[in-house]
TORPA-4810 file (N, C-alpha, C, O; in nm, 3 decimals):
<nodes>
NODE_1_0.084_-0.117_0.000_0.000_0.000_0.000_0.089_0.123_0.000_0.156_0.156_0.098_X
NODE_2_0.085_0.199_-0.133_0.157_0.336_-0.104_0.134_0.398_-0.002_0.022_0.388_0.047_X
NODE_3_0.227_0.474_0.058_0.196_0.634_0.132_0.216_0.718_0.042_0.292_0.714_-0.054_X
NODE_4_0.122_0.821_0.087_0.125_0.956_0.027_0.232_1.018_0.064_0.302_0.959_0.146_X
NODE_5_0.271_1.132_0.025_0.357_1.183_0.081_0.322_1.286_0.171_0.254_1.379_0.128_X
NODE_6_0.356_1.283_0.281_0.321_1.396_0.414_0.475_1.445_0.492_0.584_1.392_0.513_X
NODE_7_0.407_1.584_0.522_0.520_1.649_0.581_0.498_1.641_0.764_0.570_1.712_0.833_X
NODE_8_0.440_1.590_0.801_0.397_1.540_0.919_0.437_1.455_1.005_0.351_1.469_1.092_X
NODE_9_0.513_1.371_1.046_0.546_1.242_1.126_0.433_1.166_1.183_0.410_1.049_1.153_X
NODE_10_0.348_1.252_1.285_0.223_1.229_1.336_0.071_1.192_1.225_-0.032_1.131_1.254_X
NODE_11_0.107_1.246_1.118_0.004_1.279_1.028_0.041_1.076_0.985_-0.048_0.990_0.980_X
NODE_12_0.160_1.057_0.966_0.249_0.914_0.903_0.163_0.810_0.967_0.089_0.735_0.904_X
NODE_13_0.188_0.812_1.175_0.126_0.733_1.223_-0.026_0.721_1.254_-0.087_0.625_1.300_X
NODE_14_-0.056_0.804_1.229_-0.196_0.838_1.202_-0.234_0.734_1.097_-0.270_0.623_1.135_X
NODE_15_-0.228_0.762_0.974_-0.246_0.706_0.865_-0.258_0.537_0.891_-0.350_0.455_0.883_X
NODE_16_-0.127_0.533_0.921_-0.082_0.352_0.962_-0.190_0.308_1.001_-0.269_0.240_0.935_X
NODE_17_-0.207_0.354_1.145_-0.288_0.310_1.275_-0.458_0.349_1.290_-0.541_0.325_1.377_X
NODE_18_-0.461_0.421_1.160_-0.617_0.491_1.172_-0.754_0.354_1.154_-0.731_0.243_1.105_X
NODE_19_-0.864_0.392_1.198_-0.955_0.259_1.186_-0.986_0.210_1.303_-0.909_0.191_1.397_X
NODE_20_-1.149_0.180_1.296_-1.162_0.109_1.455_-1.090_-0.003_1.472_-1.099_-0.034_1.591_X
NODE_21_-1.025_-0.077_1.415_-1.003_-0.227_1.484_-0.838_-0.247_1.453_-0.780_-0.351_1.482_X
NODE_22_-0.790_-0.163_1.408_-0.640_-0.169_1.395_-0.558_-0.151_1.505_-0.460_-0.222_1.524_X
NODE_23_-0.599_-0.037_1.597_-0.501_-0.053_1.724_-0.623_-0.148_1.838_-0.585_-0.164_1.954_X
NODE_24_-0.735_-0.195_1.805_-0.748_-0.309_1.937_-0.702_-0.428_1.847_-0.673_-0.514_1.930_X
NODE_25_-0.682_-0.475_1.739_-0.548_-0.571_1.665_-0.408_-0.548_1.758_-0.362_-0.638_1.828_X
NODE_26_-0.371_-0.463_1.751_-0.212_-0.387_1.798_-0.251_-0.473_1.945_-0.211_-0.586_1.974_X
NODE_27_-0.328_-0.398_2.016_-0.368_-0.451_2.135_-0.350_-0.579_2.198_-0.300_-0.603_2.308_X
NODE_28_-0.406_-0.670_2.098_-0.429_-0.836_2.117_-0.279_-0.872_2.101_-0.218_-0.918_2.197_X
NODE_29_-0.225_-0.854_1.996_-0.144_-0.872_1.962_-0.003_-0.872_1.988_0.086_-0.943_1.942_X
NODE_30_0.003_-0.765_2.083_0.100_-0.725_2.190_0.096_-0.825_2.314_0.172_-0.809_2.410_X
NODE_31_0.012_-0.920_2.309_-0.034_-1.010_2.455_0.051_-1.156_2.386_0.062_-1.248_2.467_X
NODE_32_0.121_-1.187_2.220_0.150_-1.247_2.186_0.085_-1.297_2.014_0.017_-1.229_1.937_X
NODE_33_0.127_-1.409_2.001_0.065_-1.476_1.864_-0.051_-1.533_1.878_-0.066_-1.627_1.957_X
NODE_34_-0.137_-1.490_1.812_-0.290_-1.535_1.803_-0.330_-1.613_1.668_-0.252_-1.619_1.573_X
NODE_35_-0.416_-1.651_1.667_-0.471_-1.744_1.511_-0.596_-1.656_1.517_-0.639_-1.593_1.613_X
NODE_36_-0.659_-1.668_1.361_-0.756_-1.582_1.338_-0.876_-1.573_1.378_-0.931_-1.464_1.363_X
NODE_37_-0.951_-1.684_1.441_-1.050_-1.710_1.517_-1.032_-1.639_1.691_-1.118_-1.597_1.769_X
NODE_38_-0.886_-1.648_1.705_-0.884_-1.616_1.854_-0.882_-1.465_1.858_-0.933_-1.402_1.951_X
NODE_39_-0.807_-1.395_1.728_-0.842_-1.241_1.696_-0.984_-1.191_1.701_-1.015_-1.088_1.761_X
NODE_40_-1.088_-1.287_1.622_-1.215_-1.242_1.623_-1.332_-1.232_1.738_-1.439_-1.172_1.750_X
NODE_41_-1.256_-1.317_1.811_-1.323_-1.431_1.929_-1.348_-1.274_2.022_-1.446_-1.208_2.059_X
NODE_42_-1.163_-1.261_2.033_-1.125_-1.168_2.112_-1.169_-1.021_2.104_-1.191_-0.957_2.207_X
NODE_43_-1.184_-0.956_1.960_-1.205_-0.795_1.936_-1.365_-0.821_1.976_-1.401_-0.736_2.058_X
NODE_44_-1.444_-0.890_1.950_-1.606_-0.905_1.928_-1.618_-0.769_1.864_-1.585_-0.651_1.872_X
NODE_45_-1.709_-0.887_1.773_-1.806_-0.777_1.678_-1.774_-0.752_1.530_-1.843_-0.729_1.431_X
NODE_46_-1.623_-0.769_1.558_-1.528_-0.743_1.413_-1.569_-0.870_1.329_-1.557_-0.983_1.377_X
NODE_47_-1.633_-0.841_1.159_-1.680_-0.963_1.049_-1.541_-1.048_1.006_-1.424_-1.012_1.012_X
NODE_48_-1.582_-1.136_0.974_-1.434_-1.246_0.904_-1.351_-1.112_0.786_-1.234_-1.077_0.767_X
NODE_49_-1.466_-1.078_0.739_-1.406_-0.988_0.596_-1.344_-0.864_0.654_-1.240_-0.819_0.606_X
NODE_50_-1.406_-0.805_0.760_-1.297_-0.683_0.796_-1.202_-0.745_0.862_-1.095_-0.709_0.813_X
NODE_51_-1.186_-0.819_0.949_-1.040_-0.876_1.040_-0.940_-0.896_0.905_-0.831_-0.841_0.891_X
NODE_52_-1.003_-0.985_0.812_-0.947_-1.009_0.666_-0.857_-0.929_0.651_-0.737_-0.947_0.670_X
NODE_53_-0.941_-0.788_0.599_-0.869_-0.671_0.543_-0.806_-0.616_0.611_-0.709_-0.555_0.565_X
NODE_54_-0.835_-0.614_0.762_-0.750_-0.506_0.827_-0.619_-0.566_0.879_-0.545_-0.484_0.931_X
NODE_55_-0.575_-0.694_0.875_-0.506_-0.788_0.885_-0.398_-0.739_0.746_-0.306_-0.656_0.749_X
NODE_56_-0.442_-0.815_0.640_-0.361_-0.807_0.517_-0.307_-0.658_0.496_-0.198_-0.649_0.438_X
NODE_57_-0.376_-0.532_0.539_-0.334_-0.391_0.537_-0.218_-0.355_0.618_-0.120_-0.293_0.576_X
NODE_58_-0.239_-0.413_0.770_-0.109_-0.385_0.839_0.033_-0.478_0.815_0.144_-0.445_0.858_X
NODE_59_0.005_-0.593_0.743_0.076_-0.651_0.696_0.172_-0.635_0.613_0.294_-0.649_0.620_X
NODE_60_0.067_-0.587_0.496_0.130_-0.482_0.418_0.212_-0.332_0.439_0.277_-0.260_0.364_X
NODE_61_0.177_-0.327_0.571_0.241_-0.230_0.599_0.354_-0.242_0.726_0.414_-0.162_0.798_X
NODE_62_0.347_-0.405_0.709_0.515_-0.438_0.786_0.458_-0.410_0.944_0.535_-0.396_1.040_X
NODE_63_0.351_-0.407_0.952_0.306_-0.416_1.127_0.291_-0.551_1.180_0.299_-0.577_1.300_X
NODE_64_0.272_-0.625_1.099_0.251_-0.765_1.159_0.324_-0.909_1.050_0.353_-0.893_0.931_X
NODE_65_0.335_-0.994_1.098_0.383_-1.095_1.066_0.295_-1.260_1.044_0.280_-1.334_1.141_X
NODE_66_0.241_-1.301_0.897_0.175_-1.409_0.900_0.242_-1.525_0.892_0.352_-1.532_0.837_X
NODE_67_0.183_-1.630_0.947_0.258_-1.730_0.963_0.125_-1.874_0.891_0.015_-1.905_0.935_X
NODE_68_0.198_-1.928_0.775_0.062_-2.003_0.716_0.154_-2.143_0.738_0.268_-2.166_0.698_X
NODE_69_0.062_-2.225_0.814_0.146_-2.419_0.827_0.112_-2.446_0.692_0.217_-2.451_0.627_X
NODE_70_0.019_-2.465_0.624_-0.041_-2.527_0.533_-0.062_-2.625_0.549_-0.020_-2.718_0.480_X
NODE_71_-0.144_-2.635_0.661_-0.202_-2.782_0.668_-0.358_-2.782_0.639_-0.399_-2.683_0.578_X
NODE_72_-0.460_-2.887_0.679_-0.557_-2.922_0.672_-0.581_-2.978_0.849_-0.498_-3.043_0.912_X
NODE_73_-0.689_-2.940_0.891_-0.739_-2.777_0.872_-0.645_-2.637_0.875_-0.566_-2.608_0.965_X
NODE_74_-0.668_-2.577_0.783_-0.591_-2.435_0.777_-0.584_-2.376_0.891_-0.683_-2.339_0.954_X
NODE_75_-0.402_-2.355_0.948_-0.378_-2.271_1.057_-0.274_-2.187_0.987_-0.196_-2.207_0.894_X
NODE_76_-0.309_-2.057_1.088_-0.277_-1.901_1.053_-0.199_-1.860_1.189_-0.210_-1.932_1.288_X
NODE_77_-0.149_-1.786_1.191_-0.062_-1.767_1.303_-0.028_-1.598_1.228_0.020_-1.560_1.121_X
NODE_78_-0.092_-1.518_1.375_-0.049_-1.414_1.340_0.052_-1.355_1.418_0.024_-1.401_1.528_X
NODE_79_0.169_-1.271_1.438_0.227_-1.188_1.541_0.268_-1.054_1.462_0.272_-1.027_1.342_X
NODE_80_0.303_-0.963_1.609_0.341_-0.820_1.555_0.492_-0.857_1.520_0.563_-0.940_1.578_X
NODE_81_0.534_-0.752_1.378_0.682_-0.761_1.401_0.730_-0.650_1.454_0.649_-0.578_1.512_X
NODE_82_0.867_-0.607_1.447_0.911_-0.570_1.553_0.874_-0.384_1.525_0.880_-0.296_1.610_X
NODE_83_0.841_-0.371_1.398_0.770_-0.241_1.377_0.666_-0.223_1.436_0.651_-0.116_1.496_X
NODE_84_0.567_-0.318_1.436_0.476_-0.354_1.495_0.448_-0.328_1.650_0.357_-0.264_1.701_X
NODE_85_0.568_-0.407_1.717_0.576_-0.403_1.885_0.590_-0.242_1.926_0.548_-0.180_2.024_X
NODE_86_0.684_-0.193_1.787_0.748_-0.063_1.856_0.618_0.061_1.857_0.622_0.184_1.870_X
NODE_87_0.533_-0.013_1.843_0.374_0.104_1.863_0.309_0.094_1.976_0.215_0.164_2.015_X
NODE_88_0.379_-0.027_2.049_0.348_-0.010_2.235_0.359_0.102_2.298_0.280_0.125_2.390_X
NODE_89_0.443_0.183_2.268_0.525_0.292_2.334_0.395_0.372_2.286_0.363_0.445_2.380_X
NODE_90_0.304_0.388_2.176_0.248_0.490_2.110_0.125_0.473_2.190_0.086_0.572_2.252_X
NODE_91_0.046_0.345_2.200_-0.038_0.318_2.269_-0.079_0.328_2.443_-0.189_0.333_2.499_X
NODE_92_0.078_0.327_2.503_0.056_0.328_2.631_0.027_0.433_2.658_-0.045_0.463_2.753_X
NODE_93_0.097_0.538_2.550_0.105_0.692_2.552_-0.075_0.707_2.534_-0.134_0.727_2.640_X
NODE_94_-0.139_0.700_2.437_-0.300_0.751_2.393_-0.365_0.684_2.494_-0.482_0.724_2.498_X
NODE_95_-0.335_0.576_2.603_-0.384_0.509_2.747_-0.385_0.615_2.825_-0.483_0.677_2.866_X
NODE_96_-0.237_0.642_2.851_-0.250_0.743_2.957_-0.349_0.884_2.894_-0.452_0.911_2.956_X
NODE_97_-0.326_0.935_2.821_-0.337_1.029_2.784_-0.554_1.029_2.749_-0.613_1.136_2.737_X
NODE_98_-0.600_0.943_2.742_-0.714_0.908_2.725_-0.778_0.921_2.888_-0.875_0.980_2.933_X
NODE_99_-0.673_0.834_2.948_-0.705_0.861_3.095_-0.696_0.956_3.208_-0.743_0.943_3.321_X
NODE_100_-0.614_1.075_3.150_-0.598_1.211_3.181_-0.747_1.294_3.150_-0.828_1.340_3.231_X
NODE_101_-0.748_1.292_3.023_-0.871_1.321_2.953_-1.059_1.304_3.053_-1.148_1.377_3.096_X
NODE_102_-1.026_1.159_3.044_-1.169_1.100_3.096_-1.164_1.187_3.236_-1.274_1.227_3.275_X
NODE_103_-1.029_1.226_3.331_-1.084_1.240_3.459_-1.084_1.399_3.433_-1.143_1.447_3.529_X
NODE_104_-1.044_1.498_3.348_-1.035_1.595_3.325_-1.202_1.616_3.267_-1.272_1.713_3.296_X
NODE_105_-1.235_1.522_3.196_-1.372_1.585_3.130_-1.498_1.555_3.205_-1.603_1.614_3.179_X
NODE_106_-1.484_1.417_3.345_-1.573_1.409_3.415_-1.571_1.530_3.531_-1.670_1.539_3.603_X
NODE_107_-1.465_1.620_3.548_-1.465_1.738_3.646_-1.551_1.805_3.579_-1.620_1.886_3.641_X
NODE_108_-1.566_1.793_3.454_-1.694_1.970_3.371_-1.823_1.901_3.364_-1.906_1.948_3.287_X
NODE_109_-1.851_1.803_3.428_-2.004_1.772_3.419_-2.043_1.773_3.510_-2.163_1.751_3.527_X
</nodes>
């Protein structure tokens, strides 16, 4: 998947990481290697066809790592690679920072 070109850094990871189910992917994923049923099991709610796509996108974009046995029955093995892991740091950050937020915005109500 091309990138556009941006003069932004933030605007970069934005892009990557944008989408409801891409950083709770990041999420799971950070807990270790999952197979694709245990991804779906786990996000609830997310269809076979979006996990699909949003899977093959970060892939493509070097966030994660597939792993195919080729056996019968078909097993999938997904993990983050190490581009991938290094978005922990980004996430713990939008945690805290979400959680600053929530107690800051329950003081104005």
């Amino acid at each position: 998947m091309p990138t556009k070109n941006v003069s932004c850094p933030v605007e970069v990871t934005l892009e990557v990481i944008a989408g409801r189910w891409k950083i709770l992917i990041i999420h799971q994923l950070l807990e270790g290697t999952k197979r694709f049923n245990q991804l779906q099991r786990e996000l609830g709610g997310i269809t076979h066809r979006t996990l699909t796509k949003q899977l093959r996108e970060m892939e493509e974009r070097g966030l994660l790592k597939r792993k195919d046995y080729r056996e019968i029955p078909p097993r999938v093995e997904y993990s983050l690679s190490p581009v991938g892991r290094s978005l922990k740091r980004v996430l713990l950050a939008m945690q805290e920072w979400g959680e600053y937020y929530g107690r800051i915005a329950s003081r104005k109500n």
